[in-house]
C-alpha positions as CSV (number, residue, x, y, z in Angstrom):
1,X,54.5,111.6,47.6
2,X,51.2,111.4,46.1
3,X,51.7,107.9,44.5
4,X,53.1,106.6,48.1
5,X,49.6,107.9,49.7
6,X,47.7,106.5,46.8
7,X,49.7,102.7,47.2
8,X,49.2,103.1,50.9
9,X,45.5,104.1,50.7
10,X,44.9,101.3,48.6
11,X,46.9,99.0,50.7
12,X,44.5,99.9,53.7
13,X,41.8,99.6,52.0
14,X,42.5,95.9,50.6
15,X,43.5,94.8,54.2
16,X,40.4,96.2,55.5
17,X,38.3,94.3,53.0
18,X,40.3,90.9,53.7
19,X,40.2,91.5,57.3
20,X,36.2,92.4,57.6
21,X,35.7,89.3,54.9
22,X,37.8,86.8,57.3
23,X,35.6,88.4,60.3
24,X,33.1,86.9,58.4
25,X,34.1,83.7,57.4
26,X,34.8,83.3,60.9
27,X,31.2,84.1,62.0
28,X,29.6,82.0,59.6
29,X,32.4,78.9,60.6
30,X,30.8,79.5,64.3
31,X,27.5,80.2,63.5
32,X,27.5,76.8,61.6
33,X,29.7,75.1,64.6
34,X,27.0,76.6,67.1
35,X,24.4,75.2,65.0
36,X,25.4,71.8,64.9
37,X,26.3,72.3,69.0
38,X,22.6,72.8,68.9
39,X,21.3,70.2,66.9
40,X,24.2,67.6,68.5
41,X,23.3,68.2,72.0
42,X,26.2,70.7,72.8
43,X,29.8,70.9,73.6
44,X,29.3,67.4,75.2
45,X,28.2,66.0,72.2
46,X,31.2,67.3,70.0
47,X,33.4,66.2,73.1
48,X,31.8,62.5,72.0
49,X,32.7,62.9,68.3
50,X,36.2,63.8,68.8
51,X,36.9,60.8,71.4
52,X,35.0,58.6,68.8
53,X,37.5,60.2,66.0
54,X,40.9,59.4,68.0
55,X,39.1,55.6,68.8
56,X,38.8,55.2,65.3
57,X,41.6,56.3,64.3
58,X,42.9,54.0,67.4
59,X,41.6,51.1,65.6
60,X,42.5,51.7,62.0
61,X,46.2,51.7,63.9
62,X,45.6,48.1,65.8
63,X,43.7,46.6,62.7
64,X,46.4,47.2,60.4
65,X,49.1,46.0,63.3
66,X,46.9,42.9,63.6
67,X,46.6,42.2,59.8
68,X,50.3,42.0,59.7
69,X,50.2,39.7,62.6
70,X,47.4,37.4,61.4
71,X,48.2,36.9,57.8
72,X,51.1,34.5,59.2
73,X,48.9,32.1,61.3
74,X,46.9,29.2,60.6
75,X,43.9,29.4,63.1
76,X,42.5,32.3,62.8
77,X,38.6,30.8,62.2
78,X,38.7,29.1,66.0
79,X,40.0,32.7,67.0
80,X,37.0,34.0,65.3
81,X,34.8,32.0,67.0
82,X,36.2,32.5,70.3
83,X,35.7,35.9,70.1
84,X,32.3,35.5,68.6
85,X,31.2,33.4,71.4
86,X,32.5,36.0,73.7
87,X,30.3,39.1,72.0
88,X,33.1,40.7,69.4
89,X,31.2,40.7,66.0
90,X,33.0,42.9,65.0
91,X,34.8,41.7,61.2
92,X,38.0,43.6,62.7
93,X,38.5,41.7,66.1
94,X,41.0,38.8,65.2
95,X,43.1,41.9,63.7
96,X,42.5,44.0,66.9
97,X,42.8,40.7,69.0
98,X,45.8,40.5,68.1
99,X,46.9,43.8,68.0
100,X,46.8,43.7,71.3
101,X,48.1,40.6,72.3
102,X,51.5,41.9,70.8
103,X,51.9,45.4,71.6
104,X,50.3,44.3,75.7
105,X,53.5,42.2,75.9
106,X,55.6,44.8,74.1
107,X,54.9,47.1,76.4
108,X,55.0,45.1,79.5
109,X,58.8,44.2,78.5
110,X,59.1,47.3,77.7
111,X,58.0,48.4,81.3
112,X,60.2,45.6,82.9
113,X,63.3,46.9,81.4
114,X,63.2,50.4,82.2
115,X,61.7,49.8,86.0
116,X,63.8,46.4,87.1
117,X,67.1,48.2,86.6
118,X,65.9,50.4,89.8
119,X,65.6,47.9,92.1
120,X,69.3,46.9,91.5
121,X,68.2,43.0,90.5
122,X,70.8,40.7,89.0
123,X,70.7,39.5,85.3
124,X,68.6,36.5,86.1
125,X,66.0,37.9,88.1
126,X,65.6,40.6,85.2
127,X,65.4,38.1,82.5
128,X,63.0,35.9,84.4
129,X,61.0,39.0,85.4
130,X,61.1,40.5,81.8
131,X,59.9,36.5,80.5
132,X,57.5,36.5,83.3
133,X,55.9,39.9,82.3
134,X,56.1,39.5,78.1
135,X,53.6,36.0,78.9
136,X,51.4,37.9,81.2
137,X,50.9,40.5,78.5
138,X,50.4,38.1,76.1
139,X,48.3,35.9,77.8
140,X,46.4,38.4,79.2
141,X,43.7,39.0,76.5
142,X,43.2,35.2,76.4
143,X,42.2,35.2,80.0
144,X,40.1,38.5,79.7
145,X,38.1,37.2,76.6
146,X,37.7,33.5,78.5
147,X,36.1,35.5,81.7
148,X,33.7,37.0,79.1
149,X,32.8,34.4,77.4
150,X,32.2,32.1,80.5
151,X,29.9,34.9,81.6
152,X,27.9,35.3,78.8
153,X,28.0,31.3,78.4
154,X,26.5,31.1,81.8
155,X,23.9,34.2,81.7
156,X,22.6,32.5,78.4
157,X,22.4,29.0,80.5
158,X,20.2,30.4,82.8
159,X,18.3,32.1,80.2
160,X,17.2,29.0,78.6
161,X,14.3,27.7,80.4
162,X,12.6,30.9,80.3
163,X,13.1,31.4,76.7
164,X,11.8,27.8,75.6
165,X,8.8,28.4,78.1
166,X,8.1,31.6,76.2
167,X,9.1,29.9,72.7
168,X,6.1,27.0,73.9
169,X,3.5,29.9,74.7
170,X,4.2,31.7,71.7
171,X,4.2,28.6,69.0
172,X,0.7,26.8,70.9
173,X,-0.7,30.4,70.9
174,X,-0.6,29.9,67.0
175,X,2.8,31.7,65.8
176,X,5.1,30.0,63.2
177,X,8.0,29.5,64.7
178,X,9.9,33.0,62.9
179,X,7.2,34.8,64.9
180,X,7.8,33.0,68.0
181,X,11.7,34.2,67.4
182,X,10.8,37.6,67.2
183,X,8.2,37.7,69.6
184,X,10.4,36.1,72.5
185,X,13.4,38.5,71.8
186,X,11.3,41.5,71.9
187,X,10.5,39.8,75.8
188,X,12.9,38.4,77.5
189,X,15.4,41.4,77.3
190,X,14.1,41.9,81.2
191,X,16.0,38.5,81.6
192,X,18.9,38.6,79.3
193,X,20.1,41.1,77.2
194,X,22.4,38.3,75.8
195,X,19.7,36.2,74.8
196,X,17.8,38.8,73.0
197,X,20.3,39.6,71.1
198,X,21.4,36.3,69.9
199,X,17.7,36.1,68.7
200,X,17.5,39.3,67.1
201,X,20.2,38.3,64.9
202,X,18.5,34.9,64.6
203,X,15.5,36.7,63.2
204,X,17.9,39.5,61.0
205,X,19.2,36.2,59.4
206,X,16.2,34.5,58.4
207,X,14.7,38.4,56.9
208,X,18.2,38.5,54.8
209,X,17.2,35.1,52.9
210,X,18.9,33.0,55.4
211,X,17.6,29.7,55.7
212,X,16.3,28.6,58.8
213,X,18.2,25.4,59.9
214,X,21.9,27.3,58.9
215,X,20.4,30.3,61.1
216,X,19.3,28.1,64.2
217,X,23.1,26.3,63.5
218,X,24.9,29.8,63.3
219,X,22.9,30.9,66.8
220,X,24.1,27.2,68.3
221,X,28.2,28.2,67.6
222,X,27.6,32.1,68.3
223,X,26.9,30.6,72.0
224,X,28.7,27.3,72.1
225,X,26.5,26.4,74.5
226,X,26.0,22.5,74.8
227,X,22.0,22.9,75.5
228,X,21.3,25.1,72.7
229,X,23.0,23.1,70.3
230,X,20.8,20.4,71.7
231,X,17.3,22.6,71.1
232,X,18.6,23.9,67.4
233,X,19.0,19.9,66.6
234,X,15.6,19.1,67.8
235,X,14.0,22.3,65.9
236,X,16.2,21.2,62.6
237,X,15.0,17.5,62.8
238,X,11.3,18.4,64.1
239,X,11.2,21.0,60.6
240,X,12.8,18.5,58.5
241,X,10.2,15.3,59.1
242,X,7.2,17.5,59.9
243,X,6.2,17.0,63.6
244,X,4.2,19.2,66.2
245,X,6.9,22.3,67.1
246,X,4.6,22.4,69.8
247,X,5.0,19.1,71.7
248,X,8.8,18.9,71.0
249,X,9.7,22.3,72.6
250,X,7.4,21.4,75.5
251,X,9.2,18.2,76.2
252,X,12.2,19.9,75.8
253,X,11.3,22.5,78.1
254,X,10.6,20.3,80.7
255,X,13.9,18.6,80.0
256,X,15.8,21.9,80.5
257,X,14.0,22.3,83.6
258,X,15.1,19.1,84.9
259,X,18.7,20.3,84.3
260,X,18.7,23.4,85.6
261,X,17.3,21.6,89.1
262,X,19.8,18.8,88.8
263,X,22.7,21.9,88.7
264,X,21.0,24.0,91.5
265,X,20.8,20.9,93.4
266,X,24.7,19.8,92.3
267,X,25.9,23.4,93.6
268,X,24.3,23.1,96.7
269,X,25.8,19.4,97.3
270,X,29.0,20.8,97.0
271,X,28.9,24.1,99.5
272,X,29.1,21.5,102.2
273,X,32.6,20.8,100.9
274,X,33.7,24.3,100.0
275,X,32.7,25.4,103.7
276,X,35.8,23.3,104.9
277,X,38.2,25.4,103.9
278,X,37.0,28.7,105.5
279,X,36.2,26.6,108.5
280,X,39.5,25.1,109.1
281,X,41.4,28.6,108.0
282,X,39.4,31.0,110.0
283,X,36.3,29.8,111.8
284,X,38.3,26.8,113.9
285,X,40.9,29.2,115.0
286,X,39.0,31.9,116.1
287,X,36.8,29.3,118.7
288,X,39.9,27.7,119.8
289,X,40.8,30.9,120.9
290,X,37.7,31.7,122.4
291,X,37.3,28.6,124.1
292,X,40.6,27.4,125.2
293,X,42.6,30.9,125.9
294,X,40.9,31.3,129.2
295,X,42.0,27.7,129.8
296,X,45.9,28.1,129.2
297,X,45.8,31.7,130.8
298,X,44.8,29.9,134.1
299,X,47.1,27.1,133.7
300,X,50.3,29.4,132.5
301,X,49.1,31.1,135.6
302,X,49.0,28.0,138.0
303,X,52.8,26.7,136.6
304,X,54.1,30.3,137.1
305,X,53.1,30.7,141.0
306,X,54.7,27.3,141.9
């Protein structure tokens, strides 16, 4: 009896202990968690981390997908600079790009197969409806990175003259042309974010031992913009036979101007042709009501009473 009360006793006690040390492991683990609540910005803040966690994790899922889908194909460098273009620099967006062109179609036929049988459809219309929806899903990023990069094209187009008037300020105010760069991203982010950042990595180039004429070439097929393939020519040849900066970005500045006047005025030449459609669809019918109803309500009424 005595050596039961002595285990037992000594069994108590041991729990205790492990229970009171776990009670403060356990403190310390929140204490700790609180503390970097604190320093994070809160719960909100660890809410972030965890989202950005599972989108990582996300990711390393697609990229190694996409890997197994790219290492077959031969044009992966034009699908590199498509995307680049459109604002992925990311080293990992082929993979993901294609990630996602595959499991999008996936799923849509996926989604076609278990939904069409509902609708009682025949075996033709679920095989053209499953074909239909496997090329919308595959297509779909293609169209989704086009509209991107079209926008981005098209922000930077408008972009330009501002920028080369800036570039012509900064370069006659006495800046070397690296300056100018650095100087003229830091202000035109008001205009476009775009072009600021297509700078910025302009100037992070040329500070990594980049030379200048490969940087100005690498900003010209980041943008594939027609124009600034244009203006990176005339800064490579103007720093290549050793002419005023100055006087050539002026002229071209003036040239750019031209051409964004020449499109303005080409845009509003052609409203007068994009009006007929609306006009013929919705505007003509409406006054033809308007204008003629009374008229065949009074003759309708005239044939009927005779």
């Amino acid at each position: 009896m005595l050596l039961a009360i002595a285990l037992l006793t000594g069994v108590a006690v041991v729990s205790l202990t492990m229970l009171l040390l776990q009670s403060n492991a356990n403190n310390a683990t929140m204490a700790q968690l609180n503390d970097l609540a604190t320093i994070g910005g809160g719960e909100d803040t660890i809410a972030r981390r965890r989202r950005q966690q599972r989108l990582d994790r996300m990711k390393s899922v697609l990229q190694a997908f996409g890997e197994r889908v790219e290492s077959g194909r031969k044009d992966s460098s034009e699908v590199r600079q498509f995307l680049l273009q459109a604002g992925y620099v990311d080293p990992n967006s082929v993979s993901i790009y294609w990630a996602a062109r595959v499991i999008l179609a996936m799923s849509f036929v996926a989604g076609a197969l278990f939904v069409l049988p509902m609708f009682n459809v025949t075996f033709a219309q679920m095989l053209i409806g499953v074909v239909w929806l496997g090329g919308m899903g595959w297509v779909g990023p293609v169209f989704y990175v086009r509209s991107r990069l079209k926008a981005r094209q098209k922000e930077l187009q408008k972009a330009m003259p501002d920028m080369l008037d800036m570039l012509v300020v900064c370069v006659e105010a006495g800046l070397g042309l690296n300056q100018a760069f650095v100087r003229v991203a830091d202000e035109i982010d008001h205009v476009s974010l775009v072009m600021s950042e297509q700078l910025a990595l302009v100037n992070l180039e040329m500070r990594a031992g980049t030379p200048r004429d490969e940087a100005l070439k690498n900003l010209a097929e980041r943008t594939g913009l027609t124009d600034m393939k244009s203006l990176v020519g005339m800064l490579v040849q103007t720093d290549r036979f050793g002419t005023s900066v100055a006087d050539a970005l002026r002229v071209h500045s003036e040239t750019m101007r031209t051409k964004r006047r020449q499109r303005a005025e080409e845009a509003a030449a052609k409203t007068t042709i994009k009006l007929v459609f609306p006009l013929v669809l919705f505007v003509f019918p409406a006054m033809f009501v308007v204008v003629l109803g009374p008229s065949v309500i009074a003759i309708y009424r005239m044939f009927t009473h005779l």
